[in-house]
TIFI-828267 format. One record per residue (C-alpha): residue in three letters; chain; x, z negated, y. Coordinates in Angstrom, 1 decimal. Each point is the difference from the previous one (the first is absolute). Layout:
N
atom resn: ALA, chain: A, xx: X, zz: Z, yy: Y
...
END
This chain:
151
atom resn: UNK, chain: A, xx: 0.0, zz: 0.0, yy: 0.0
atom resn: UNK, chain: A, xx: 1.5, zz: 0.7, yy: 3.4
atom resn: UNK, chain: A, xx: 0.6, zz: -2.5, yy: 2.7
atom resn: UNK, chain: A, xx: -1.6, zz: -0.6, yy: 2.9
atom resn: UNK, chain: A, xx: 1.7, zz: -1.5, yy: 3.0
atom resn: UNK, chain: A, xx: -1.9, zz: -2.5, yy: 2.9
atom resn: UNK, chain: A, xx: -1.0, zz: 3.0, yy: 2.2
atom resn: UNK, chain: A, xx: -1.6, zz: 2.2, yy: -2.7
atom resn: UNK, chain: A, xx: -1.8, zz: -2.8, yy: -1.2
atom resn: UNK, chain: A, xx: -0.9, zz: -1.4, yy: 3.3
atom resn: UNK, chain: A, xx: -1.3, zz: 4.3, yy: 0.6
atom resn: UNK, chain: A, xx: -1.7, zz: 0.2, yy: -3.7
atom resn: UNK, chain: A, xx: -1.9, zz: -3.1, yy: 0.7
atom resn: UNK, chain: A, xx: -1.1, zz: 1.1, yy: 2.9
atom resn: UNK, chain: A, xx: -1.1, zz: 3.4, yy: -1.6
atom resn: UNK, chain: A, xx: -2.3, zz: -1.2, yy: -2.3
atom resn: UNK, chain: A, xx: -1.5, zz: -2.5, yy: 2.4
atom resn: UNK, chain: A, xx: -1.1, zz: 3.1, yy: 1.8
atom resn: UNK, chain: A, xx: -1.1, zz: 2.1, yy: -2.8
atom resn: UNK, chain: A, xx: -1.8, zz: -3.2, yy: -2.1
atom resn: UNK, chain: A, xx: -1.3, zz: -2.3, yy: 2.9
atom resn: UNK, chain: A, xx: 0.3, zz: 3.0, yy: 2.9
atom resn: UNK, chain: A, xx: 1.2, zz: -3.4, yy: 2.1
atom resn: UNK, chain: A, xx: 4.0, zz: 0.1, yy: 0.9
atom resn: UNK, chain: A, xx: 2.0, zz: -2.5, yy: -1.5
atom resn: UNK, chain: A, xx: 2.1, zz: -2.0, yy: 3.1
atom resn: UNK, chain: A, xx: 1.6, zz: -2.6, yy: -1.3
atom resn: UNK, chain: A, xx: 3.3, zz: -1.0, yy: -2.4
atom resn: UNK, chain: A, xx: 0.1, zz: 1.1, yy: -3.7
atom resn: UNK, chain: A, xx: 2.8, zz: -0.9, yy: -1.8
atom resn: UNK, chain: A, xx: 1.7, zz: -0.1, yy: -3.4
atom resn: UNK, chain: A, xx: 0.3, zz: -4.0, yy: -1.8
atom resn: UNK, chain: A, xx: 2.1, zz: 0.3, yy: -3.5
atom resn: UNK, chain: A, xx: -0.5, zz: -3.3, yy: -0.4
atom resn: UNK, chain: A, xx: -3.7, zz: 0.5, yy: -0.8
atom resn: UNK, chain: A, xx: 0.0, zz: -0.5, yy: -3.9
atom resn: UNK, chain: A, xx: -3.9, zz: 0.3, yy: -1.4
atom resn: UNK, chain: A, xx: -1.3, zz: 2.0, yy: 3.3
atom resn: UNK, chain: A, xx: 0.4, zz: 3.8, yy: 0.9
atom resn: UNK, chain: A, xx: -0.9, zz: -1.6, yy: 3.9
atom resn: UNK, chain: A, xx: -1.3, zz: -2.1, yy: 1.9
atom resn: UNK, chain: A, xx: -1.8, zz: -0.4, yy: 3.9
atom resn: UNK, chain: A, xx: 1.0, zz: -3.1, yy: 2.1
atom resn: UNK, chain: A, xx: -2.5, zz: -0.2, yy: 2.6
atom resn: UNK, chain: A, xx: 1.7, zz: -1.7, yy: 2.1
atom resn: UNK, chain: A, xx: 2.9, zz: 2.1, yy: 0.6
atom resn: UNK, chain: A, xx: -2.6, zz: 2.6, yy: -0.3
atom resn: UNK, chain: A, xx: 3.0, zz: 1.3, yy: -2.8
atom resn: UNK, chain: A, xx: -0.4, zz: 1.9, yy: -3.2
atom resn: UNK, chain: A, xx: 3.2, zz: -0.6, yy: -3.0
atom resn: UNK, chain: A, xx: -0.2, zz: 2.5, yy: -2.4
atom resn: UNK, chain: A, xx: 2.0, zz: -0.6, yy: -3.3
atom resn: UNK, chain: A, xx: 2.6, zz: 3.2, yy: -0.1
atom resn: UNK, chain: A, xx: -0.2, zz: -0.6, yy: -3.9
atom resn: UNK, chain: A, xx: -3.0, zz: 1.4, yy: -0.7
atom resn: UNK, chain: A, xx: 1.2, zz: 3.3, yy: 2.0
atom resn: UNK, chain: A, xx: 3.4, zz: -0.1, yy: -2.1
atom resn: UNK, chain: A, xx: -1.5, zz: -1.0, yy: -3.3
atom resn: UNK, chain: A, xx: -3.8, zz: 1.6, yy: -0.3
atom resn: UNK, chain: A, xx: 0.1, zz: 2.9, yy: 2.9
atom resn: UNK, chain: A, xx: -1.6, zz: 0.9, yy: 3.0
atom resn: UNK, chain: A, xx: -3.7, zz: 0.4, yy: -0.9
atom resn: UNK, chain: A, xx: 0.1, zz: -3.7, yy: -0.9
atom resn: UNK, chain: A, xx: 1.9, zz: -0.9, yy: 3.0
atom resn: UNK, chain: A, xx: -2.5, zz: 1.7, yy: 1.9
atom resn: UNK, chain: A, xx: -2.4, zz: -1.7, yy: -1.3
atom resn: UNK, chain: A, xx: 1.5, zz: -3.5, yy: 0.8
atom resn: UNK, chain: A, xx: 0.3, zz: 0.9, yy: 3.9
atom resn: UNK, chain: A, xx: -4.2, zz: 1.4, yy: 0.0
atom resn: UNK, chain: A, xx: -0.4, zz: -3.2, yy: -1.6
atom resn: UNK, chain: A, xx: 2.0, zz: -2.3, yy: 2.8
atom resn: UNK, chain: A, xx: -1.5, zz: 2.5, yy: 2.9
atom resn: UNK, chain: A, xx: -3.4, zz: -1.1, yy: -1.3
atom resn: UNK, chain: A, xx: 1.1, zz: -3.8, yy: 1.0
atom resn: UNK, chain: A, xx: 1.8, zz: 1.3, yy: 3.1
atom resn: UNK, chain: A, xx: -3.4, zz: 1.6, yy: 1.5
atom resn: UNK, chain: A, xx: -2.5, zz: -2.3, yy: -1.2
atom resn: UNK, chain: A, xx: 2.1, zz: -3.1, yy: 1.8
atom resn: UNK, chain: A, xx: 0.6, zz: 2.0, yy: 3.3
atom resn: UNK, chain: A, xx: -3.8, zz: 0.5, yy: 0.2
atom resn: UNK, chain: A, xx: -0.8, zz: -3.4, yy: -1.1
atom resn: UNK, chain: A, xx: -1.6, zz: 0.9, yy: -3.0
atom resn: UNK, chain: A, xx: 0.5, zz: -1.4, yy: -3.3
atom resn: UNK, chain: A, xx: 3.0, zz: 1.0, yy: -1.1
atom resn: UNK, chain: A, xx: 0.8, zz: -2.4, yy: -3.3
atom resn: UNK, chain: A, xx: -0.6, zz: 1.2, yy: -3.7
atom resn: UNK, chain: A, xx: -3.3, zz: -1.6, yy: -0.3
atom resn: UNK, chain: A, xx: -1.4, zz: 1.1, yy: 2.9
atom resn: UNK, chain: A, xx: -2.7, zz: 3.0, yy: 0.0
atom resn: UNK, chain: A, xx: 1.4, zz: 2.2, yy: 2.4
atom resn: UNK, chain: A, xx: 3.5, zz: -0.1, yy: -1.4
atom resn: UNK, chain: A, xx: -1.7, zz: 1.1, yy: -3.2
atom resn: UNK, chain: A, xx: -1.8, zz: 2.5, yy: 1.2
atom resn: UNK, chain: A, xx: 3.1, zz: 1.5, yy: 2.5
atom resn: UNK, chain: A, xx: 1.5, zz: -0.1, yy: -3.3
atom resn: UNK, chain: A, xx: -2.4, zz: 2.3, yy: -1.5
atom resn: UNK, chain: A, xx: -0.4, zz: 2.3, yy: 3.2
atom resn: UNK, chain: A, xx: 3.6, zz: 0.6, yy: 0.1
atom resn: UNK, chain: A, xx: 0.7, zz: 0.4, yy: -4.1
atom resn: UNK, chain: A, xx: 2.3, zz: -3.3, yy: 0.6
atom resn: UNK, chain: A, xx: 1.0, zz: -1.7, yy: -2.8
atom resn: UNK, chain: A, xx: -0.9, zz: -3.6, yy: -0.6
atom resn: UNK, chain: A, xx: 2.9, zz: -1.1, yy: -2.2
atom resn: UNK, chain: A, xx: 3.5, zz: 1.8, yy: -0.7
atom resn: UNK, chain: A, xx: 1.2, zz: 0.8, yy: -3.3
atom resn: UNK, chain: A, xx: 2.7, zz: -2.3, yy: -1.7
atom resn: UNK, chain: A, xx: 3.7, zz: 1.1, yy: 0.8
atom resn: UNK, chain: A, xx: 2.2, zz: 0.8, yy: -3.4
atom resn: UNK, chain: A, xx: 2.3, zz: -2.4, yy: 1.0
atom resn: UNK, chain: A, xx: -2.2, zz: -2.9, yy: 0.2
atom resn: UNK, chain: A, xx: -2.1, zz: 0.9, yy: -3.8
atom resn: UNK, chain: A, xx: -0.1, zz: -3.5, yy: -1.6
atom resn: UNK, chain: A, xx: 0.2, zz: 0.4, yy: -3.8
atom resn: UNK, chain: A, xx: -3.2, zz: -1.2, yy: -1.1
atom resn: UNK, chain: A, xx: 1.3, zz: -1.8, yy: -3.4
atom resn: UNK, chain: A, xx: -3.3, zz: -1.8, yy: -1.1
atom resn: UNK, chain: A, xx: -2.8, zz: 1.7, yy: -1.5
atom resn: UNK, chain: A, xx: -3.4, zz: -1.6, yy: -0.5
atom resn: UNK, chain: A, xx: -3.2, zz: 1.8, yy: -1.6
atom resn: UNK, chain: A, xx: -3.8, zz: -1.5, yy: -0.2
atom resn: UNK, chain: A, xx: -1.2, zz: -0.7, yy: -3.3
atom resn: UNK, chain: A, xx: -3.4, zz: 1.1, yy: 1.0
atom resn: UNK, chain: A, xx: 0.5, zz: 3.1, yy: 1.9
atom resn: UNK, chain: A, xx: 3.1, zz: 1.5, yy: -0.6
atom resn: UNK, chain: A, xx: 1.6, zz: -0.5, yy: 3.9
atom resn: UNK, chain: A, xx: 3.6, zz: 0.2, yy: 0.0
atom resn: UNK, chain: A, xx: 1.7, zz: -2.1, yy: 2.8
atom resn: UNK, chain: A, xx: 3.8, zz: 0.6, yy: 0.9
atom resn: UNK, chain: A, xx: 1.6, zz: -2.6, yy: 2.2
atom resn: UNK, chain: A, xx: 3.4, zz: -1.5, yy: 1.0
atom resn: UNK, chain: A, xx: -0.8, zz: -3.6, yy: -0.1
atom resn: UNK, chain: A, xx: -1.4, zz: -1.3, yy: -3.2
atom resn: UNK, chain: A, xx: -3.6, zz: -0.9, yy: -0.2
atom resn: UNK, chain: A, xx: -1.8, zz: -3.5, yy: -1.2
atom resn: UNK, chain: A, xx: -1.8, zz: 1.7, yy: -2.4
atom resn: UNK, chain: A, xx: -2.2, zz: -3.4, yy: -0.9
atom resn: UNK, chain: A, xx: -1.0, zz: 0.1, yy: 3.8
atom resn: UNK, chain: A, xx: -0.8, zz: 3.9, yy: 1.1
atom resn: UNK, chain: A, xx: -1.8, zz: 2.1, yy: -1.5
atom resn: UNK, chain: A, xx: -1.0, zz: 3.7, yy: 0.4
atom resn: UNK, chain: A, xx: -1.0, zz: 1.3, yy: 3.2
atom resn: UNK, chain: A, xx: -2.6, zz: 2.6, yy: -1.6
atom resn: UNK, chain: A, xx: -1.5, zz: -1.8, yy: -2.2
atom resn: UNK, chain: A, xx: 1.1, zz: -3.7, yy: -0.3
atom resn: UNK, chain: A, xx: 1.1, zz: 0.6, yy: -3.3
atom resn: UNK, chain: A, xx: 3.7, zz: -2.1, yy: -1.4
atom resn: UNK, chain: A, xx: 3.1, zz: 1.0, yy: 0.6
atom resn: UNK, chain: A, xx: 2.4, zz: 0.5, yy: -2.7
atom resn: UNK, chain: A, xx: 3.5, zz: 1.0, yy: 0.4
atom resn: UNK, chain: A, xx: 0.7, zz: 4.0, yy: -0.7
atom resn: UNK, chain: A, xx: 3.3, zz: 1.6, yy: -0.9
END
C-alpha cells in the first residue's frame, strides 16, 4: 500500500468530506500509530480526527476510506450540535446516508488465536474464543442449551 504524507491526508480528508457530506472539512486530521484496537478516532475538543496509518498499510485504502467517512460523520454531527456518539440516531442514520461504516475490520497483526472451542449440546453452536469459558455458568446464546468443550 502506498504512503500517504500529512498534506495528502490533510487534502484526501477534505475530498471526501466534500463528496460524502458536500460540507468542507476545516480542521486538523492527523495520523496516531499508537492507536492499537481503533482505525480512528474524533476528539471533540480539539475538534481533531487520528486516524490509525495501519489500517492503510495493512488492509488498503477502501478500508481506510471507510474509517475517515466514519470519523467525518462525528466531526459534522458535533460542529452542528447534533448527536454525534455511536448510540445516537443521527450518527446512525449519517452513517447510512453516507455508506459509512460502523465498525472496522480486525487488522492481521492484531488476530488473537482463538484456542478454545465450545459447542451447545442442544443446538449444535460452535463458540471460538481466547479466554476460556466457565462452562457450569454460560450457556448458549441461541438456545440456552450447555456448553461442552469442542476440539
Amino acid at each position: 500500500m502506498r504512503e500517504i504524507d500529512q498534506a495528502q491526508l490533510k487534502n484526501l480528508t477534505h475530498q471526501i468530506s466534500e463528496k460524502y457530506f458536500d460540507k468542507p472539512f476545516l480542521d486538523h486530521v492527523c495520523f496516531n500509530s499508537r492507536l492499537r484496537t481503533t482505525g480512528g478516532r474524533y476528539i471533540p475538543a480539539k475538534r481533531t480526527i487520528e486516524l490509525n496509518p495501519k489500517f492503510l498499510k495493512e488492509i488498503g485504502e477502501e478500508e481506510f476510506i471507510g474509517i475517515i467517512k466514519h470519523e467525518l460523520c462525528h466531526y459534522h454531527l458535533h460542529i452542528e450540535g447534533k448527536g454525534y456518539k455511536h448510540r445516537d440516531p443521527e450518527f446512525r442514520e449519517l452513517l447510512k446516508r453516507t455508506g459509512s461504516p460502523r465498525f472496522c475490520s480486525e487488522l492481521p497483526s492484531q488476530k488473537q488465536k482463538k484456542k478454545h472451542h465450545y459447542c451447545c449440546e442442544k443446538c449444535g453452536q460452535t463458540y471460538a474464543r481466547a479466554r476460556r469459558v466457565d462452562t457450569r455458568r454460560y450457556r448458549c446464546g441461541k438456545c440456552r442449551g450447555k456448553l461442552k468443550k469442542h476440539s
